[in-house]
C-alpha positions in Angstrom: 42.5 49.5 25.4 45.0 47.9 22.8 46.2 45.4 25.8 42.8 44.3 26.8 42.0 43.8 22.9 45.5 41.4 22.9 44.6 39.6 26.3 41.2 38.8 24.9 42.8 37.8 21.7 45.7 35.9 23.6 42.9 33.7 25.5 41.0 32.8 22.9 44.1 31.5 20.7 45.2 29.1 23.9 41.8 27.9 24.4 41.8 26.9 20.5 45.4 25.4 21.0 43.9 23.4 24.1 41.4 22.0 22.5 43.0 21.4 19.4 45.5 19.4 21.6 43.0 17.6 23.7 41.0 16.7 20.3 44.2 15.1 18.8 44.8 13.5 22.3 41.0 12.0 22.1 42.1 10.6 18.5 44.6 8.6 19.8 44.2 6.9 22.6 40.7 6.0 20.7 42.1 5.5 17.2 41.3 1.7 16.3 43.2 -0.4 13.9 41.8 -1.1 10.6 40.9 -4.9 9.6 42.3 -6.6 7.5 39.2 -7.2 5.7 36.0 -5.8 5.6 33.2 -7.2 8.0 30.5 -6.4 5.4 31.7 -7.2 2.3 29.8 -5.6 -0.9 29.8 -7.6 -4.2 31.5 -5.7 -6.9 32.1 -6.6 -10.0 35.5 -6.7 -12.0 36.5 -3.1 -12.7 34.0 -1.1 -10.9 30.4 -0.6 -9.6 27.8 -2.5 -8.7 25.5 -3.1 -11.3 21.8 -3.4 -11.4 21.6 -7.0 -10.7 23.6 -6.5 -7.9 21.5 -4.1 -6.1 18.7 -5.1 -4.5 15.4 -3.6 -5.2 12.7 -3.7 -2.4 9.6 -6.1 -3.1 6.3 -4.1 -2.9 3.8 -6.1 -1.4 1.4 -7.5 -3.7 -2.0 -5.0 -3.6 -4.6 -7.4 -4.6 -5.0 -9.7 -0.9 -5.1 -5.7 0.3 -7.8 -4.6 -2.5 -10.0 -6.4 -0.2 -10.7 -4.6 2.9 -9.5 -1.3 1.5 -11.2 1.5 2.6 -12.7 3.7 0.1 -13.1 6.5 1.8 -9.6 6.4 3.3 -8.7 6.5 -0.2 -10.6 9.0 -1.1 -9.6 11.4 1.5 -5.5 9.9 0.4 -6.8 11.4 -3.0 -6.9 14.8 -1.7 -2.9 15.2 -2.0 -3.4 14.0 -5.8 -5.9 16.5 -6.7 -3.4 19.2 -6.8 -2.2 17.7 -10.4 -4.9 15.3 -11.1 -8.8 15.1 -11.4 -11.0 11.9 -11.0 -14.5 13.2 -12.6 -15.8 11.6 -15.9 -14.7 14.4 -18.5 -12.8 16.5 -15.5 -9.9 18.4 -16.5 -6.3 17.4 -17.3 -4.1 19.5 -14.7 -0.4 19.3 -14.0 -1.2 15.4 -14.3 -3.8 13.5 -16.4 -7.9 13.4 -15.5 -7.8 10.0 -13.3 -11.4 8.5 -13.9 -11.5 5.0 -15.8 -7.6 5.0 -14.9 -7.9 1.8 -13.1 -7.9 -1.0 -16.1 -6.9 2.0 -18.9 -4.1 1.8 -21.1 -1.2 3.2 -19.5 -0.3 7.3 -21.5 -3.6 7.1 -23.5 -5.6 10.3 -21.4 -6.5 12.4 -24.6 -4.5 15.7 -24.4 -2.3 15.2 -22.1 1.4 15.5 -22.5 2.9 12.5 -21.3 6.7 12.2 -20.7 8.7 9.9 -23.2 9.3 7.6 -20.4 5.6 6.2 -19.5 4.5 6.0 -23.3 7.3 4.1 -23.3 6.6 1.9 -20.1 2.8 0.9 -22.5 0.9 -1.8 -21.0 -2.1 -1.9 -19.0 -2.7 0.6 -15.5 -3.7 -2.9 -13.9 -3.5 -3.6 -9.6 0.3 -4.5 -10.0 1.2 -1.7 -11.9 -0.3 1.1 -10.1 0.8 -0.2 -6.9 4.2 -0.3 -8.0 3.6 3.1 -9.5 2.5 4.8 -6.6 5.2 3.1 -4.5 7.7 5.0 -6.1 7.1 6.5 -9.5 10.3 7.4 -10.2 11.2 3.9 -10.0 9.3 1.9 -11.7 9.3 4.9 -14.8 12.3 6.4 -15.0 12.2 9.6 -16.6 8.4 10.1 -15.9 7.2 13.9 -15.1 5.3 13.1 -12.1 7.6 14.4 -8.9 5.8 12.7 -6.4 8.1 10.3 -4.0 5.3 7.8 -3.8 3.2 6.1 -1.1 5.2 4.0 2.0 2.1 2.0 3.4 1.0 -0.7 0.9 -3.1 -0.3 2.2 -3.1 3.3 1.9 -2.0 2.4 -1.7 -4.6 -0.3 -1.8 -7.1 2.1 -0.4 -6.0 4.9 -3.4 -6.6 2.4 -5.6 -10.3 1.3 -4.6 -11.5 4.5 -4.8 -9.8 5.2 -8.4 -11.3 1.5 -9.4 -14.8 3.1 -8.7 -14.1 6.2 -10.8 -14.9 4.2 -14.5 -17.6 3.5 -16.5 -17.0 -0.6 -15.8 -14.4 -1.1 -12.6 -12.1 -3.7 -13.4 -13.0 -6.5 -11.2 -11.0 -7.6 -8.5 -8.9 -11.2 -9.1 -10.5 -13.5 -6.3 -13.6 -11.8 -5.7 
């Protein structure tokens, strides 16, 4: 039994050593030369990284030509991922995330007792079309530091249709510029 147990064990080194050998052969005859200089050439400034106004942020679409035609009920089913951390009914509960109704138009961190992060009282200003599109495009984003872990919405009308039906959760929706 010992010499079957050192055959077996003989094999399976030379197959390793073959393959090892044909691996570095592969390398070779396919190893390219390196340029001379990059063909993509990255902008970085003296001494090291890029900084912020080097890298390019994507543009978010503007909502307000989608505000439009959105579909409310397309956003109000698109809500049913937000309910797990946020209501939408006048005088509905605060959850993992602030109650949502009148958010459209609202001071931005004013929901009372909610908890908000540093960050987004902060961030102030006005929960307008502009700002809650580029919110809910990436939250992370646009407030750094905010609690909400939420990756954001890809498609700019099924953020356009989010925010239509949020619009018509307030005592007085804030109109929409152009209509």
């Amino acid at each position: 039994m010992g010499g079957e147990f050192y055959k077996v064990w003989g094999a399976a080194l030379i197959a390793l050593t073959v393959a090892l050998a044909i691996g570095i052969g592969i390398n070779e005859v396919t190893h390219s030369e390196h340029l001379e200089e990059n063909a993509y050439k990255v902008n970085v400034p003296e001494g090291g990284a890029p900084t912020a106004a080097v890298a390019e942020k994507k543009v978010i679409e503007p909502i307000t030509p989608l505000l439009a035609s959105a579909d409310v009920a397309a956003g109000e089913k698109a809500f049913k991922r937000c309910a797990t951390c946020h209501s939408f009914e006048k005088g509905g509960p605060n959850k993992v995330g602030p109650n949502l109704y009148n958010v459209v138009g609202n001071q931005v961190g004013t929901v009372p007792g909610f908890a908000y992060s540093n960050a987004l009282k902060a961030k102030g200003g006005q929960w307008g079309y502009d700002q809650l599109n580029a919110f809910l495009a990436k939250p992370k984003e646009w407030v750094p530091g905010t609690k909400m872990n939420f990756a954001g919405i890809k498609k700019s009308q099924d953020r356009a249709n989010l925010i239509a039906f949020l619009r018509q959760h307030a005592d007085t929706p804030l109109p929409i510029p152009g209509q």
